[in-house]
C-alpha positions as CSV (number, residue, x, y, z in Angstrom):
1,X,0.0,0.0,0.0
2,X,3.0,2.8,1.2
3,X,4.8,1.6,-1.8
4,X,1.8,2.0,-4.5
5,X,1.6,5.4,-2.8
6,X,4.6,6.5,-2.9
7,X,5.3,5.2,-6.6
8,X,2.3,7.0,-7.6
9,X,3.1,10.2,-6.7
10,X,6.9,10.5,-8.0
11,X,5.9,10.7,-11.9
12,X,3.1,13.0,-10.9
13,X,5.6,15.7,-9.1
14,X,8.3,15.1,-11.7
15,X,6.7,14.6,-15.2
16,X,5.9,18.3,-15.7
17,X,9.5,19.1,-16.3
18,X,11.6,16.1,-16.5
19,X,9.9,13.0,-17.4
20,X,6.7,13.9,-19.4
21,X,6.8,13.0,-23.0
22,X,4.2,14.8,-25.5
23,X,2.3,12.1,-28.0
24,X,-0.1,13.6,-30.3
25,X,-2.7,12.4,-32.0
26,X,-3.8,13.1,-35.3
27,X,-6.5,11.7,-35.5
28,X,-8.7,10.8,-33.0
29,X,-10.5,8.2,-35.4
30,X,-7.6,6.5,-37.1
31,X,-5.7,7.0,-33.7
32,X,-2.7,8.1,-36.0
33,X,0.2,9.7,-34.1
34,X,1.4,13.3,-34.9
35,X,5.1,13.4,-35.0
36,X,6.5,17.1,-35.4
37,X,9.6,16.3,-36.4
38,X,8.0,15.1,-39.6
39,X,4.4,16.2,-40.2
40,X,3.8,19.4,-41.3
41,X,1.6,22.1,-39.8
42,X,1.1,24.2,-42.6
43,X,1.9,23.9,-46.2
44,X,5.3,26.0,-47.4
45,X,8.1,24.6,-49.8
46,X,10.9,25.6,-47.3
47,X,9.6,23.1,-44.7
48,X,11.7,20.2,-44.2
49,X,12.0,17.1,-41.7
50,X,14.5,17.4,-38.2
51,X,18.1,16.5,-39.8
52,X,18.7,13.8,-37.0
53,X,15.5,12.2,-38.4
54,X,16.6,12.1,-41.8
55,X,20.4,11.5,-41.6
56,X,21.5,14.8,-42.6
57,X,19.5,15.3,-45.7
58,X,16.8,17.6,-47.0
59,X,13.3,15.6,-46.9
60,X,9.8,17.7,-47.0
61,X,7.7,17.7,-44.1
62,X,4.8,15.5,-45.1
63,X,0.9,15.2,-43.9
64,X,0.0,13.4,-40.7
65,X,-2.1,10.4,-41.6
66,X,-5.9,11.3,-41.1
67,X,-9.3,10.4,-42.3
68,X,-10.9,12.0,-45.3
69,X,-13.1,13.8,-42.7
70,X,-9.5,14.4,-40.5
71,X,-8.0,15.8,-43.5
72,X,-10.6,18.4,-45.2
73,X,-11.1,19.7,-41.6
74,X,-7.9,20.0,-40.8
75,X,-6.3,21.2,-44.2
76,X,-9.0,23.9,-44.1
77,X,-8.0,25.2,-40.4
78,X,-4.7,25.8,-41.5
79,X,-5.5,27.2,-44.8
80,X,-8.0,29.9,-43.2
81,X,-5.0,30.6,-40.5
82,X,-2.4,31.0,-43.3
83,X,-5.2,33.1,-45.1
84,X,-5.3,35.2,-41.9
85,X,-1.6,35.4,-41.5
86,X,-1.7,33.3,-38.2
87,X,0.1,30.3,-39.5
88,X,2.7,29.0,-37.2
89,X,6.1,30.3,-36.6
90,X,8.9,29.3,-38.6
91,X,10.8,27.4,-36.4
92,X,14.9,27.4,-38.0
93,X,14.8,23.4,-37.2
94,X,12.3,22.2,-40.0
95,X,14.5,24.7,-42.2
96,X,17.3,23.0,-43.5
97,X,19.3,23.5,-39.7
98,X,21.9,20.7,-39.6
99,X,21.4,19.0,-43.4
100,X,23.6,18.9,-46.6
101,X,22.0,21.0,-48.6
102,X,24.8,20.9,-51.3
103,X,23.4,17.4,-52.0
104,X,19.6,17.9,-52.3
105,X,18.4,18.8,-56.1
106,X,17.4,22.5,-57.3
107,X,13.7,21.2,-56.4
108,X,14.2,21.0,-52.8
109,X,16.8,23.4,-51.8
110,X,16.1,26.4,-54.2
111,X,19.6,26.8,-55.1
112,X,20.7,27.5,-51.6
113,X,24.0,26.3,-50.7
114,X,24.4,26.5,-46.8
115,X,21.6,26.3,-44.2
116,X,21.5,29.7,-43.7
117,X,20.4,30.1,-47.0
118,X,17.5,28.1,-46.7
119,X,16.4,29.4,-43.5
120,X,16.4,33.0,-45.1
121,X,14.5,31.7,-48.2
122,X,12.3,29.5,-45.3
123,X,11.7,32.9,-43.9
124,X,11.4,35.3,-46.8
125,X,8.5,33.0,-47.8
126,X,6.6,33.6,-44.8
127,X,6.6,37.1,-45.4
128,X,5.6,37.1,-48.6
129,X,2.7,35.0,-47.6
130,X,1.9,37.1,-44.7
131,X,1.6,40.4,-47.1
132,X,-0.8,38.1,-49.5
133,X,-2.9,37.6,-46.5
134,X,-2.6,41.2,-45.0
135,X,-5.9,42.6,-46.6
136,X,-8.0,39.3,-45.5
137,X,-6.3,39.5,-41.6
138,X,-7.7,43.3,-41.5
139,X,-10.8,42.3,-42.6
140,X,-11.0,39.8,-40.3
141,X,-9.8,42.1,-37.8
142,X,-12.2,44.9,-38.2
143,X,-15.3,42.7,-38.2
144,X,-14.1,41.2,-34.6
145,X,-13.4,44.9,-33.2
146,X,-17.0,46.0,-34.7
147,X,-18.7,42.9,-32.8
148,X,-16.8,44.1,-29.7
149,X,-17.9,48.0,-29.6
150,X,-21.5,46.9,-30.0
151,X,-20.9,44.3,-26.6
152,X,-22.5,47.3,-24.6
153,X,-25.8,47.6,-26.9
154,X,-26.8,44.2,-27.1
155,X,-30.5,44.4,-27.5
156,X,-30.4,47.7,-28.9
157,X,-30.5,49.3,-32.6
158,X,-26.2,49.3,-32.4
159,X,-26.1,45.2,-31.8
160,X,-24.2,44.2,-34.7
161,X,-26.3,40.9,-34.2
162,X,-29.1,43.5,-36.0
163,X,-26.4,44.7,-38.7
164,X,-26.8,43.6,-42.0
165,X,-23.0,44.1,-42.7
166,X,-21.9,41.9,-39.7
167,X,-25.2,40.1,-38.5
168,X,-22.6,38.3,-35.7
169,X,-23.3,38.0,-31.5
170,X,-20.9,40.7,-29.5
171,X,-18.0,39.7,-28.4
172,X,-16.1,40.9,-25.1
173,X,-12.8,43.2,-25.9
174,X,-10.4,40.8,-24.0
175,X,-11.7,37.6,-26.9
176,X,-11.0,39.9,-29.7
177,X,-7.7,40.5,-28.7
178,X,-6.8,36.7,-27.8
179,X,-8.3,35.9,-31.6
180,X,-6.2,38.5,-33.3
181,X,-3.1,37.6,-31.4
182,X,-0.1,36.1,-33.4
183,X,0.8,32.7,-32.3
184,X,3.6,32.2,-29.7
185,X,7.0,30.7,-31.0
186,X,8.3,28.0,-29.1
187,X,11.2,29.8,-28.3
188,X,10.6,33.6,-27.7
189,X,13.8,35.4,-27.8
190,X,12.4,37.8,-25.2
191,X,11.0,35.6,-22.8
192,X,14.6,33.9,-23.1
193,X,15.7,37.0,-22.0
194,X,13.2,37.2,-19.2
195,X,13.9,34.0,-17.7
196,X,17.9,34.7,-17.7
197,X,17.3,37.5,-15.9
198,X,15.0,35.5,-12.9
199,X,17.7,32.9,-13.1
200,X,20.4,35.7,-12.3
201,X,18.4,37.0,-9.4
202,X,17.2,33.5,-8.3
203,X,21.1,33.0,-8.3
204,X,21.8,36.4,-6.5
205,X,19.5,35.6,-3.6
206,X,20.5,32.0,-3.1
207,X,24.0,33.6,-2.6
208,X,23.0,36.1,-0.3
209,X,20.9,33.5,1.9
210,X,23.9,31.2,2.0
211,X,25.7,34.4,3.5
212,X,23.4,35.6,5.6
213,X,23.2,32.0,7.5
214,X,26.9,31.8,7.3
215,X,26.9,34.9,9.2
216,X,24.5,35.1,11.1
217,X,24.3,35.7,15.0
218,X,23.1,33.3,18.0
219,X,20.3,34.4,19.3
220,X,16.7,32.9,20.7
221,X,14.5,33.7,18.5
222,X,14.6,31.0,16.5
223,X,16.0,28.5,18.9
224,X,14.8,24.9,18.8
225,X,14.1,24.2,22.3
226,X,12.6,20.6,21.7
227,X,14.9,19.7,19.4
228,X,17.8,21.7,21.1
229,X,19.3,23.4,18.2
230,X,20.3,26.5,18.0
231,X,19.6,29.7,16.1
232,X,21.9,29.0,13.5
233,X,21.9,25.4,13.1
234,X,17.7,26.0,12.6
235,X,18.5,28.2,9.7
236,X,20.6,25.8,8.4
237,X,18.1,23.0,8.5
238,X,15.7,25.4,7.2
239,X,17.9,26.3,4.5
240,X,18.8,22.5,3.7
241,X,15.6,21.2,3.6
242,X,14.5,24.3,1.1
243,X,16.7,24.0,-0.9
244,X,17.9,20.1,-1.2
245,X,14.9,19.2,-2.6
246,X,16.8,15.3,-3.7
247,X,17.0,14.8,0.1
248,X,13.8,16.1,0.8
249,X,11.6,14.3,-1.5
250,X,12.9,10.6,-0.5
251,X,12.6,11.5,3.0
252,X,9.2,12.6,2.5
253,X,8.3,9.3,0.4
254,X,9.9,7.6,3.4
255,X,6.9,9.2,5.8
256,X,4.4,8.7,3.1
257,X,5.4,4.6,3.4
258,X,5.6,5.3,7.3
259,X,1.9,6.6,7.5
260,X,0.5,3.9,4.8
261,X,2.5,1.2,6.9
262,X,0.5,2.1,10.2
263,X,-2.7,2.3,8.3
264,X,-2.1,-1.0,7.6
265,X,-1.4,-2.0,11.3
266,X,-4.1,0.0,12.0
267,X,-6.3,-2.5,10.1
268,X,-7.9,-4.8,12.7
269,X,-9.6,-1.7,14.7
270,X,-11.2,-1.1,11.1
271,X,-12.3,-4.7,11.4
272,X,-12.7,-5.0,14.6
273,X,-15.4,-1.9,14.0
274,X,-17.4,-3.8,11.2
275,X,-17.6,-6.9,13.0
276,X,-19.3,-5.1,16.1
277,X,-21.0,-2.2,14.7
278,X,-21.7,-2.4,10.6
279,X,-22.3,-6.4,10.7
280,X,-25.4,-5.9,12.2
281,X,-26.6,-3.2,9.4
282,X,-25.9,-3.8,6.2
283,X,-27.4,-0.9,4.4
284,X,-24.6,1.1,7.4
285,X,-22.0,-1.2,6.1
286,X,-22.0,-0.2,2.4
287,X,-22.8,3.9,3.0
288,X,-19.5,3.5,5.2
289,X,-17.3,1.7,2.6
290,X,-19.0,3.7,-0.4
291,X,-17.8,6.7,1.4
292,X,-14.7,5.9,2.3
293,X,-14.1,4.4,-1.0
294,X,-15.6,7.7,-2.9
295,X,-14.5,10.6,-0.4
296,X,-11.9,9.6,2.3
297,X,-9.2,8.2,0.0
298,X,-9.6,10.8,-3.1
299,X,-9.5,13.0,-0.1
300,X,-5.9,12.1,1.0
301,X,-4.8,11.5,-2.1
302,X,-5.0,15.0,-3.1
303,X,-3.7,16.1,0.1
304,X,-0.7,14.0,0.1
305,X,-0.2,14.8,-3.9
306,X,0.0,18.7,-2.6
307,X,2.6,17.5,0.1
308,X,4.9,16.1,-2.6
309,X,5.0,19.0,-5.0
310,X,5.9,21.2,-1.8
311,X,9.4,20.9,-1.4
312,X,9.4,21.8,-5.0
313,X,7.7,24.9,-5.3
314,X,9.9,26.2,-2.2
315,X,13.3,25.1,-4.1
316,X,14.9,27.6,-5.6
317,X,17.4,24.7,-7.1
318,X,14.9,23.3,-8.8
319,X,13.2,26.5,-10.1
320,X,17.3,26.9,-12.0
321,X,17.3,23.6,-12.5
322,X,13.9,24.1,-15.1
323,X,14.6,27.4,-15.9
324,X,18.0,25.6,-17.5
325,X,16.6,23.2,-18.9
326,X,13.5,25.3,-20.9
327,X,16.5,27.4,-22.3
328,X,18.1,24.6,-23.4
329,X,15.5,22.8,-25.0
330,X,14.6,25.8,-26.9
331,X,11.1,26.4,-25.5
332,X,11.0,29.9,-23.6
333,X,7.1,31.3,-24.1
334,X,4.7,32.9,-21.8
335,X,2.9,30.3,-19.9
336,X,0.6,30.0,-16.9
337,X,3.1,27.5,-15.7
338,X,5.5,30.2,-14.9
339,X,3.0,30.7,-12.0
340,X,5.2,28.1,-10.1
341,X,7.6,31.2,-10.0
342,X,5.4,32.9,-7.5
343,X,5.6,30.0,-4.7
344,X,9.8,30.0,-5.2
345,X,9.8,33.6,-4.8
346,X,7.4,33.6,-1.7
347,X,9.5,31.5,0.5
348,X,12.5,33.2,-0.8
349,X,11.1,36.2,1.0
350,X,10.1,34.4,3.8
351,X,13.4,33.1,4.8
352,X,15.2,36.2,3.6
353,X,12.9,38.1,6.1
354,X,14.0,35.3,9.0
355,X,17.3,36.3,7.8
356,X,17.3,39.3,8.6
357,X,15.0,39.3,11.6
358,X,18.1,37.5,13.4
359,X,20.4,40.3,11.7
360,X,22.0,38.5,9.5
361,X,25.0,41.0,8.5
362,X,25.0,40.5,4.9
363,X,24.5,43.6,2.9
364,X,23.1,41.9,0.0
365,X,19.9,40.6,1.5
366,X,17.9,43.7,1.4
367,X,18.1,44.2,-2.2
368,X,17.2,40.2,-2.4
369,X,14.1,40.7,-0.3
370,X,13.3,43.8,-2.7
371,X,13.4,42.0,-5.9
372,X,11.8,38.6,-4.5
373,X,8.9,40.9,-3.3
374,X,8.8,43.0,-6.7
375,X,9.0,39.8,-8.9
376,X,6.4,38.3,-7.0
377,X,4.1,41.4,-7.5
378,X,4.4,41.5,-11.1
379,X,4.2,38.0,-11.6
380,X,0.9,37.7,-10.0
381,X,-0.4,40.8,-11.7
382,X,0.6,39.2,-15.2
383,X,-1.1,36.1,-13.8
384,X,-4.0,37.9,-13.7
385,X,-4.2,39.8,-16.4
386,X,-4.3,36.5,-18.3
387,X,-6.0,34.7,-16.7
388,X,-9.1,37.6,-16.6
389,X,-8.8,37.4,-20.6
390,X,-9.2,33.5,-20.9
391,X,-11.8,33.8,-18.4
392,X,-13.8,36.3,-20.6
393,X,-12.7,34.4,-24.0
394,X,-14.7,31.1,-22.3
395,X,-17.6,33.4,-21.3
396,X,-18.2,33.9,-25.3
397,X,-17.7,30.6,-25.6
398,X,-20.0,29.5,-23.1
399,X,-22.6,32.3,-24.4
400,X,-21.9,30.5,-28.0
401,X,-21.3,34.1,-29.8
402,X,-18.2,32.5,-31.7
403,X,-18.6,30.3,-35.3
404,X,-17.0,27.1,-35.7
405,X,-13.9,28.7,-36.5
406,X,-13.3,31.1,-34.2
407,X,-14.1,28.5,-31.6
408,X,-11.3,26.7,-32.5
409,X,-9.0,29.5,-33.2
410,X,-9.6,30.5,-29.4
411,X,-9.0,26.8,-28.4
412,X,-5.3,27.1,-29.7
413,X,-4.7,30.8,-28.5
414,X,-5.7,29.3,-24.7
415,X,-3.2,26.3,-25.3
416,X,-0.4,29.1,-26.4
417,X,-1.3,30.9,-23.0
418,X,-1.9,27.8,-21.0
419,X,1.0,25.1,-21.9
């Protein structure tokens, strides 16, 4: 039982960032994979499979497998985005990035002799298509903005629901603006830029706390009377068991087993309690073990699931160790993930304030409770700022004001935002 536990929880604290691996379907009908490395998800002639797929050479991207249905529907979505000017980005690794393009023919290469020619052609064809589809993306524009300003005179003469020219439901401003919204690169050079600079400052503080509790003074205030430690070997278990998050976890799997283990032993008052009190009810007996079944063990589940991802959140090692590894793996983009930040920088301040409480005579702990409290403050706001316009895109959704289109247009500007 403490083992199936505990073996349960450690991909579902450690997947998010380490150990989850994407598969996508195609389609849901054929259950055909989606492989990005070689499926396209738009049509282009500078579009070309991962090198390390291909051995080095230039091979077009091709279509996923799907259904006749699969296909129209989705060869349309991405036609009408492309028509828009909303295709997705050009990423440089489906453009000829690590291949031998001196050996592909004049077909496939377009005479370009080293990789960075063919991302330049790669990109120079996106631009072109982008101006073809500049007219049809202002349109589209200007008939979402027209639905929005009438969102105050629904009912009235203004509704463009009653406009011959638009004859479409309002929408709310904060919709609009997700459906006009360009989509999100995988790598965003200025969120790359962003998340370097947290990873400096988580850096910066993690030095200064290391200080401060190398140099901080014996006092009572945080003196461990049961335990009899003293001031500063509590900040250093403090500090330890915040920051070594591989010591921390095991020994918290290790109480998770404890606790299972004397559940079990615990076992014969549970029978001891249906042989004496539910044998005699039967209708008792089953409400009890439904309940326990449906409430009591979800119940702790959940609770011990938030335990787990604890020493996490707090660990500022870990929050470098992911922001590393997101920059290195190329995928730096607004997300609401990045609302994990908000927990490291909360007990950052926390034990920066207990820091300095003690007087910890370091001079660079001030500043790191400043910038801990300001990055927490404007990471919550951002937080909120988009979470308030995915909350108001769903309300038009759930009103159902948007076509068939637009429906799923939002659908993948709330992915961008959410994953």
């Amino acid at each position: 039982m403490g083992s199936s536990i505990v073996m349960s929880l450690i991909p579902a604290v450690m997947r998010e960032n380490f150990l989850e691996k994407q598969h996508i379907i195609a389609d849901s009908h054929m259950m055909s994979s989606f492989l990005p490395g070689e499926h396209k998800k738009y049509d282009a002639k500078y579009y070309y499979k991962q090198a390390h797929k291909t051995a080095g050479k230039l091979v077009r991207m091709e279509s996923a497998p799907r259904s006749e249905v699969g296909r129209r529907a989705y060869d349309d979505f991405t036609a009408s985005l492309q028509a828009l000017g909303q295709a997705p980005p050009v990423a440089a690794v489906h453009c000829g990035t690590g291949c031998e393009v001196g050996e592909a023919g004049e077909e496939v290469n377009g005479g370009a002799k080293t990789p960075k020619d063919l991302l330049v052609l790669a990109q120079l064809e996106r631009l072109l298509a982008n101006r073809r589809a500049t007219a049809t993306g202002d349109w589209f524009s200007r008939r979402l903005w027209a639905r929005a300003k009438g969102f105050l005179h629904q009912g009235k003469p203004e509704d463009p629901l009653k406009n011959p020219s638009c004859g479409r439901p309002a929408l709310r401003e904060a919709t609009v603006r997700m459906l006009e919204k360009q989509p999100e690169a995988e790598f965003d050079q200025g969120m790359a830029i962003s998340m370097s600079i947290s990873a400096s400052l988580y850096a910066f503080t993690l030095l200064n706390q290391l200080l401060g509790v190398m140099y901080a003074k014996d006092g009572r205030l945080l003196r461990n009377r049961w335990l009899d430690m003293s001031q500063t070997d509590t900040l250093w278990t403090i500090f330890v068991l915040k920051e070594a998050f591989f010591l921390t976890l095991p020994l918290l799997y290790l109480l998770f087993a404890t606790l299972a283990l004397a559940a079990v032993v615990g076992g014969p008052v549970l029978v001891a309690f249906h042989f004496t009190v539910l044998a005699k009810d039967d209708k008792k007996k089953k409400v009890f073990y439904l309940g326990l079944k449906r409430n009591v063990g979800p119940a702790v589940l959940d609770q011990l699931y938030v335990l787990s991802t604890l020493p996490l959140s707090v660990s500022t090692t870990w929050r470098l160790s992911c922001i590393i590894k997101q920059l290195m793996d190329r995928k730096a983009n607004k997300s609401v993930k990045d609302f994990a930040d908000a927990l490291t920088n909360v007990s950052n301040m926390m034990y920066t304030l207990a820091l300095l409480l003690v007087g910890g005579d370091v001079a660079g702990l001030g500043p790191s409770l400043c910038l801990s409290t300001f990055s927490l403050l404007r990471m919550l706001t951002a937080q909120q700022l988009l979470l308030s316009q995915v909350c108001d895109g769903l309300k038009d959704v759930n009103e159902n004001k948007l076509s068939k289109f637009e429906f799923a247009l939002i659908l993948t500007k709330i992915c961008d935002q959410m994953l």
